[in-house]
N, C-alpha and C positions, 0 to 999 in steps of 0.2 A: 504493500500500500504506500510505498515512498513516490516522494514527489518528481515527477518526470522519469516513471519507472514506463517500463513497457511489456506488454504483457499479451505472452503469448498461447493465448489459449484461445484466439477467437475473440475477444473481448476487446482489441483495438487498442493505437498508441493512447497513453493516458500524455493530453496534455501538459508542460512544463507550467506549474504552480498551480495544479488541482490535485488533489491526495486519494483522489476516488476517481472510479468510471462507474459507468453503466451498470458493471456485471457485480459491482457491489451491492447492490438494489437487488436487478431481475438478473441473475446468471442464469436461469432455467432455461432449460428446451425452448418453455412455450411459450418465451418472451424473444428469443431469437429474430423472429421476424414477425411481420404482420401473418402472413399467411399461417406460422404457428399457433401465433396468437388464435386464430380465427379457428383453427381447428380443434381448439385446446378448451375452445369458448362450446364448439356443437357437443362435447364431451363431459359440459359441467354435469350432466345427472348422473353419466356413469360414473363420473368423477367423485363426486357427492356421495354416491353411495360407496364405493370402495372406502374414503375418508371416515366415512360415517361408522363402518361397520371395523374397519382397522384399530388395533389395539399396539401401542406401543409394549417395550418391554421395560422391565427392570436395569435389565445389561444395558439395552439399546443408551437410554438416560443416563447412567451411569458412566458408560466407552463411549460410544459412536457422537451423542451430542454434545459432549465436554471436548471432544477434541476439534470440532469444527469451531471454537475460539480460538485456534492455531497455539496461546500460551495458556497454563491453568492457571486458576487463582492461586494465591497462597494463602497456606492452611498455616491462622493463626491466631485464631479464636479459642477459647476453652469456655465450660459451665459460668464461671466468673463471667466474664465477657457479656453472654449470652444474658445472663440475670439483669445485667445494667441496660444492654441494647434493651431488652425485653419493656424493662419500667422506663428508660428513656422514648419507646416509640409511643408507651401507651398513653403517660399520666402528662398530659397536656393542654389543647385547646378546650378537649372534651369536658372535664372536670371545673377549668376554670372562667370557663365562657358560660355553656350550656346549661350547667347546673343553675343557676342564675334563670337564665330564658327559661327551662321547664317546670324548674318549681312555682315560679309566677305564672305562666300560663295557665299550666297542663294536671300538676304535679299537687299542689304545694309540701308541705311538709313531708308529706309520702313517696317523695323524689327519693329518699334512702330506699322505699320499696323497688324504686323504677332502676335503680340500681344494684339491687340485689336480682329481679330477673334477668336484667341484661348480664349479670354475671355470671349468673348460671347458664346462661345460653353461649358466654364467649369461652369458659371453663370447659363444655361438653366440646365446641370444635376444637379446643385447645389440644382436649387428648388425641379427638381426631388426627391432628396436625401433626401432633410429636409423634404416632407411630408410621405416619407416612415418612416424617423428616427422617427418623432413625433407618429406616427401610431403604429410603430412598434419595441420599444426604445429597440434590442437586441444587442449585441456582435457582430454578424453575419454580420452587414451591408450589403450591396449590395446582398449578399448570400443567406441569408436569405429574402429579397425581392421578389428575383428571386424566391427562392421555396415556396412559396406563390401564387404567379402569373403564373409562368409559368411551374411549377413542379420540379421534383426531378433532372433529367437528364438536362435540361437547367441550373440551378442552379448548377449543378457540373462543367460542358463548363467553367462558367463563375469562379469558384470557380477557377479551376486549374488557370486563368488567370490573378485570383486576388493575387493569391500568387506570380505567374509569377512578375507580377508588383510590387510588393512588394521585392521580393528579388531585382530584376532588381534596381530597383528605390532604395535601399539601397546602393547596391555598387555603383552604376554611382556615389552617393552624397560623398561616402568613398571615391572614386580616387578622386574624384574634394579637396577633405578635402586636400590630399596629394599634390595637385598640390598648393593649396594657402600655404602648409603651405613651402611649397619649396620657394616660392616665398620671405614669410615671412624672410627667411632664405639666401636670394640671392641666391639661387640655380634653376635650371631649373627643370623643374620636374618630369623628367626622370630621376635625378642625385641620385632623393631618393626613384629608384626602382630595380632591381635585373634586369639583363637583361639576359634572354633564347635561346640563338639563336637555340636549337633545335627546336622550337616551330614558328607558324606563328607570321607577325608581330603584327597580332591583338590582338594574349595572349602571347606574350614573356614579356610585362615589366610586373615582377611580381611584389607585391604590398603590404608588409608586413608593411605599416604604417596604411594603411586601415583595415588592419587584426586588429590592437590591440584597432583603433579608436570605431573599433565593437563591440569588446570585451569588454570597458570598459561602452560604451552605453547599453547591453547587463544586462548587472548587473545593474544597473540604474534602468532600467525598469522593472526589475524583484522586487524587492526590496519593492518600493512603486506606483500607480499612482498617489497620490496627492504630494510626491516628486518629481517625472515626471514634476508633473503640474508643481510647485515650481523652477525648473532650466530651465525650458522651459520660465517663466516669465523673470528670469534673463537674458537668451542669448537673449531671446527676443528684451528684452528693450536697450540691447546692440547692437542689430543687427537694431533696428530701429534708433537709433540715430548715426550709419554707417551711415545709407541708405539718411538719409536728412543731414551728410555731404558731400557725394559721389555729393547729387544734387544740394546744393547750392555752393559748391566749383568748382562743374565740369564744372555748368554753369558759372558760372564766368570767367572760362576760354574758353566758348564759341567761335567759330568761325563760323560763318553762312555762310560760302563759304565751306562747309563740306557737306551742304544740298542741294547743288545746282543739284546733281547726284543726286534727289533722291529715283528714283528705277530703278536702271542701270538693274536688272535683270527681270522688267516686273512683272506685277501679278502672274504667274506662280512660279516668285521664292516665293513672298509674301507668296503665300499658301503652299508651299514647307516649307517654314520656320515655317509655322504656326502649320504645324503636326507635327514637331520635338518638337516646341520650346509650345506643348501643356503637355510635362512633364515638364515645369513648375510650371505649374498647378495641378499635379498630389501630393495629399497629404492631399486633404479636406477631402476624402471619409472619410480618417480614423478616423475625427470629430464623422460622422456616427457611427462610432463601439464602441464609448465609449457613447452612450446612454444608456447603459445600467449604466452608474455609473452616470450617468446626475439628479440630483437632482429635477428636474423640466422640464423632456422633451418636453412639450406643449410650453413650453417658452424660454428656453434657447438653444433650438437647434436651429430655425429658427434664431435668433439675431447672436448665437455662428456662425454657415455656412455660412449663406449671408453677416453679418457684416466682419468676414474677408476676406472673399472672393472681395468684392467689395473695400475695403482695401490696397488690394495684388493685383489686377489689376490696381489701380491708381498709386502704387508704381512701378509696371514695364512699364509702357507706360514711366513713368520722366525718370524713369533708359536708358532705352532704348534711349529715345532721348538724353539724357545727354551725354551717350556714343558717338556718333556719330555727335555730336554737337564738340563735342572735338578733336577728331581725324577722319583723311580722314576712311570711312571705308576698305579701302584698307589694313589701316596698323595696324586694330586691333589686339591685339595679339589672338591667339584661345585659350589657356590655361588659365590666368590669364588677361582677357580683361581694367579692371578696374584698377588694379592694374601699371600694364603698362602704361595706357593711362595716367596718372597722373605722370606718370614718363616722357612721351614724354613732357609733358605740362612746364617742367620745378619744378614739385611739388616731387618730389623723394622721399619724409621724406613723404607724404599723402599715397604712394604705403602700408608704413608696419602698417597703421591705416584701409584702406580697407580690406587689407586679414586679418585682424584681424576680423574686422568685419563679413567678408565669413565665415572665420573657426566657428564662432559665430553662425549664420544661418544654419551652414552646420551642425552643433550641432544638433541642436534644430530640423532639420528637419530627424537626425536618432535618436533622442530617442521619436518623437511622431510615426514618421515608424515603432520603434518598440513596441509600445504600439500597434498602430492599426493594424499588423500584426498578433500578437499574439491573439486578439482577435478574428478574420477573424478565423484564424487556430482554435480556440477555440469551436469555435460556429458550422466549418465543420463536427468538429472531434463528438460532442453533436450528430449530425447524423447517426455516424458512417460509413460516406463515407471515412474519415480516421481513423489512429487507435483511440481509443476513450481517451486510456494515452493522446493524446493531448489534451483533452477536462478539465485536473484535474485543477481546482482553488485551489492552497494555504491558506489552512485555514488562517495560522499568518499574511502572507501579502497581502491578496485578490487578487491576480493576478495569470495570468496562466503561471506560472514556467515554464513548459515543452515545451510549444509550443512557447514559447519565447525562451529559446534558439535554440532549431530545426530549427526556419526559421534567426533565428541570425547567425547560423551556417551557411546555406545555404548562406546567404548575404555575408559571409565571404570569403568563396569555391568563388563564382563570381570575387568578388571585388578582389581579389587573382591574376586575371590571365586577365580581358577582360577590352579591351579598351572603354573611356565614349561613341567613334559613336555608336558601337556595340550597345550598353546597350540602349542609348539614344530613338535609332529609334524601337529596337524591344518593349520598354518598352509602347511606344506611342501608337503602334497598339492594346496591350493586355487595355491598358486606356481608346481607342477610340472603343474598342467593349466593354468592360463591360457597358460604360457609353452611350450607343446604348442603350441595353439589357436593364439598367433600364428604361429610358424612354418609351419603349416599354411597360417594365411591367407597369409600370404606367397607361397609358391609357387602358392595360387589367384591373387592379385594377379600374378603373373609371365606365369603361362601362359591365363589366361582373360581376354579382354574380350568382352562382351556384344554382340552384333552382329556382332565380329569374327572370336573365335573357330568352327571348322567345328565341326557335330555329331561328326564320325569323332575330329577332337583333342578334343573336350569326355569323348568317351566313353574314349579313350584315358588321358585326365587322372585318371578317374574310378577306372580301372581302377588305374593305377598309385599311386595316395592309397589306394586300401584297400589296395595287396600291402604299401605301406610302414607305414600305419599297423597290419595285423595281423599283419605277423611281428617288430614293435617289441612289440604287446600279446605275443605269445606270448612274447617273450625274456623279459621280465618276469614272468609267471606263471611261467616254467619256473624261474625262478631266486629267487620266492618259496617253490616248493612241493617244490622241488629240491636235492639237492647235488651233479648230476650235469654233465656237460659239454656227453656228447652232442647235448644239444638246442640247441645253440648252434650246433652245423655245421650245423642244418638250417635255423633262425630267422636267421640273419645273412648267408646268402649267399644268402637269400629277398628281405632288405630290401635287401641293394646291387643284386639284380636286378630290384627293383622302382622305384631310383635312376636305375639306367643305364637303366631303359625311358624315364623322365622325361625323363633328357637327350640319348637321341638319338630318340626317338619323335614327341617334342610341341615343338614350337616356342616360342617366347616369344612372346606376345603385348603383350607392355609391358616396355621399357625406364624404369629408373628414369632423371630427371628433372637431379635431383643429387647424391645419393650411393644408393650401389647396396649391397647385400651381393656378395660376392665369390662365387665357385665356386655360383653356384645350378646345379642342384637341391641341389646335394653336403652344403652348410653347413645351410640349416634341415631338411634331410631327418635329417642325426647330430642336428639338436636337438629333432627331435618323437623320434626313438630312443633318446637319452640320458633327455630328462624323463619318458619314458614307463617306461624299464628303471629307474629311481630310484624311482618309484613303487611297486615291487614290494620295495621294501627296509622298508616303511613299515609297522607293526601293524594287524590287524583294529580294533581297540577307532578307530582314528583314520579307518578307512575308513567304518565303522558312523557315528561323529558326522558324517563328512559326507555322508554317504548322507543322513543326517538334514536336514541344512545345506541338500542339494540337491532335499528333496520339501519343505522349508517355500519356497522361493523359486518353486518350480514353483506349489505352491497361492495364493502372491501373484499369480504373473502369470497364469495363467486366470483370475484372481476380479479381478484390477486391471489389470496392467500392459497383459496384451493387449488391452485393450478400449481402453484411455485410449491406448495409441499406435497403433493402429488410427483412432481417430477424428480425432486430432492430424495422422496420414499423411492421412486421405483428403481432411481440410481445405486441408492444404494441397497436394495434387493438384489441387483446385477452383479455387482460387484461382490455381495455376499456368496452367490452363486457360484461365482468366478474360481473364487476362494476355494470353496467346496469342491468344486470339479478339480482343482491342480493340485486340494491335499492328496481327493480320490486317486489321479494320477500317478502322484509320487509312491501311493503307497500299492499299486499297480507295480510299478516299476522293482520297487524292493521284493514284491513278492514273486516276482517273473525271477528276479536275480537269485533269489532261492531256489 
């Protein structure tokens, strides 16, 4: 890829002072010419379905797609590492924006409920995650799971979504950065945005403090991960010794007639609050994707995932109640909750120690976003469902330059122009379907191997995946469009029977290796019914944008992705072949010579 290199493969002289051609994008077959193109186009259904129906391997993700980044990362992360990245990705915008907006809206006081659901919902994918990560210690995270288990075309749904979530989930944390540091500053925090009135209210405050905050995270992450790691301990340890100021100073100033309301908006809003305030929690996965530089993945991911994860949920339940323990939730502020609240209290000099601390947190959870981004991107691109330039790892720094900044850039474009509701709720639905999607895979990875499994238990499997997955979707719509009960005794003892068919009907066909989740079917089956019943707590206006979200990635991969990894797979099927035929050969030859 050097500058004024030439490159003989069909690919054309690269001009003197471009570092790319063509073939770093489309090298496929059926980008070659138009006329390929065109025939490559009359082929999308058989295409589609061979995609559809293909299952990757374990090895495959392991060999054949780590080595198409031509260098590896370097493996040099341990448990430790892992624990910090962990509560660095999660305990941020979430906690100290959001908590604020749901309790006053949605929530009030019973915002520590809405946060005990969401935890138990991000706890049950967690197991999920860590027996994929340990099984399967790639870049890819999630991605790579899914195309494993459930093939090439399901693994791209979820891929578009994982980046969705990613960009999303960067800028919401970049305008909150803005709003604390306003605060910081005595200012409001609109005061330090650009204001558009050509534009609707939702993208007119433009937002160029988030722009540079990205910018400077951006280079960070590119640079080094075990640096990464390195400042992520720092803000870390700063934001933790925030966080048990915030709660032993806040209770202090306790008032227990703050609680006496305490769920003025009924269960309803509880769980209302509980899908929003579930991008809280969004930020573990990307633990996940740095298995691949994980020193000991048998060991340190499970301790690295669960330990902060269980962590980060006892830190927000105090947070949570602290809040509200303090002031009426009436009069939380929605921008900077914490910080105000301490100032209502009489404590004014405690407000510029908190958003210090936020700023701190809100660090540490965009430079592990963009570590585990870049990754995700990394591992798509190794596919060639995008261009495969994003797939190059940095010889001198081990990390993936290019696909770090592209989706840094993208984070940028957002946090630029769109408000945290916006971000917030769409960001939630793309979380609460990937984190469906793996549990799912799960249980296919548990009860199906290929050759192993009988037709009578595949069909059994099949059976019991749709009872559970549509009386999860029915719980959900009833309790979107409902404020009744009844339909709850008919949808829930649908899904434990379609639970208990799973676990005495179908056998397990694969035992995990070195660390397992516990109670299969039991545990990912409550977490495809939890993410999926959260789902239904969530507005049209946010289902609409990703309706949207999900036909522009659909019209990419008919027009691109499925052709370019269609070509990529069949090449290197050929070349497996090859293999196969010249060991056959050789070993031909030795036995003639006997």
């Amino acid at each position: 890829m050097g500058v004024g290199s030439d490159s003989g493969d069909g690919g054309g002289i690269r001009r003197r002072g471009c570092s790319c051609s063509k073939d770093d994008f489309l090298p496929e077959e059926s980008f070659q010419s138009w006329g390929n193109y065109v025939k490559a186009i009359k082929e999308t259904p058989f295409r589609l379905k061979d995609r559809f129906l293909t299952r990757s391997s374990d090895k495959s993700e392991l060999v054949e797609m780590k080595a198409r980044s031509q260098h590896e990362m370097k493996k040099t992360l341990n448990w430790w590492d892992l624990i910090w990245f962990g509560m660095g990705a999660v305990i941020g915008a979430g906690i100290f924006v959001l908590t604020g907006l749901e309790a006053r809206n949605e929530a009030g006081p019973a915002v520590v409920l809405s946060y005990v659901v969401s935890g138990v919902s991000a706890m049950l994918s967690v197991f999920c995650y860590t027996e994929f990560a340990v099984e399967i210690p790639v870049a890819g995270g999630s991605f790579a799971y899914l195309r494993v288990e459930l093939g090439d075309f399901m693994a791209f749904i979820a891929a578009g979504n994982i980046l969705l979530e990613y960009v999303i989930g960067g800028a919401a944390v970049a305008r909150s950065w803005t709003s604390y540091f306003a605060t910081l500053c005595n200012h409001k925090p609109n005061e330090f945005r650009i204001t558009a009135s050509s534009l609707s209210e939702e993208y007119s405050h433009l937002d160029p403090i988030a722009v540079v905050v990205i910018a400077l995270i951006c280079l960070i992450a590119v640079l080094s991960t075990k640096g990464s790691s390195r400042l992520n301990y720092f803000a870390s340890i700063v934001h933790i010794v925030v966080i048990l100021f915030i709660i032993i100073a806040g209770l202090a100033k306790a008032d227990p007639k703050n609680y006496e309301d305490f769920h003025p908006f009924g269960p309803r809003g509880i769980f209302k609050a509980s899908a929003v305030l579930f991008f809280a929690y969004v930020g573990f996965d990307a633990v996940s994707t740095m298995a691949e530089e994980t020193k000991n993945p048998g060991r340190d991911i499970p301790i690295g995932l669960v330990g902060s994860m269980l962590i980060t949920t006892v830190a927000y339940c105090l947070l949570a109640v602290t809040l509200c323990l303090m002031v009426p939730y009436q009069n939380i502020d929605p921008d900077a909750p914490f910080s105000v609240a301490f100032e209502d209290v009489g404590m004014g000099w405690a407000k510029y120690l908190v958003a210090a601390g936020a700023l701190k947190g809100m660090t540490s959870v965009l430079l592990v976003g963009a570590v585990g981004q870049a990754r995700y991107l990394t591992h798509i691109a190794r596919t060639h469902m995008m261009p495969p330039w994003l797939a190059h790892v940095n010889e001198k720094t081990g990390t993936p330059v290019n696909a770090t900044v592209v989706m840094m850039a993208a984070t940028a474009i957002i946090a630029f122009f769109t408000n945290l509701e916006i971000l917030s709720n769409l960001l939630s639905i793309s979380t609460l379907f990937i984190f469906m999607l793996v549990a799912l895979a799960l249980i296919v990875r548990r009860y199906y191997v290929s050759g192993e499994t009988t037709q009578a238990d595949q069909i059994k499997l099949i059976v019991c995946l749709i009872v559970i997955l549509g009386s999860s979707v029915a719980t959900s719509i009833y309790w979107g469009v409902s404020d009744g009960w009844i339909g709850y005794t008919i949808s829930a003892p649908i899904w434990f029977l379609g639970t208990l068919g799973l676990w005495l009907l179908v056998p397990q066909a694969r035992k995990p290796k070195l660390w397992g989740v516990p109670l299969v079917p039991w545990l990912p089956s409550a977490s495809i019914a939890i993410n999926i019943f959260l789902l239904g707590s969530i507005d049209r206006a946010s289902f609409e944008r990703f309706a949207a979200w999900t036909g522009f990635i659909l019209a990419y991969y008919f027009f691109f992705g499925l052709h370019a990894s269609y070509d990529i797979a069949k090449e290197a099927e050929k070349q497996q072949g090859n293999v196969v035929e010249l060991k056959q050969a050789e070993e031909g030859v030795v036995q003639s010579s006997m």
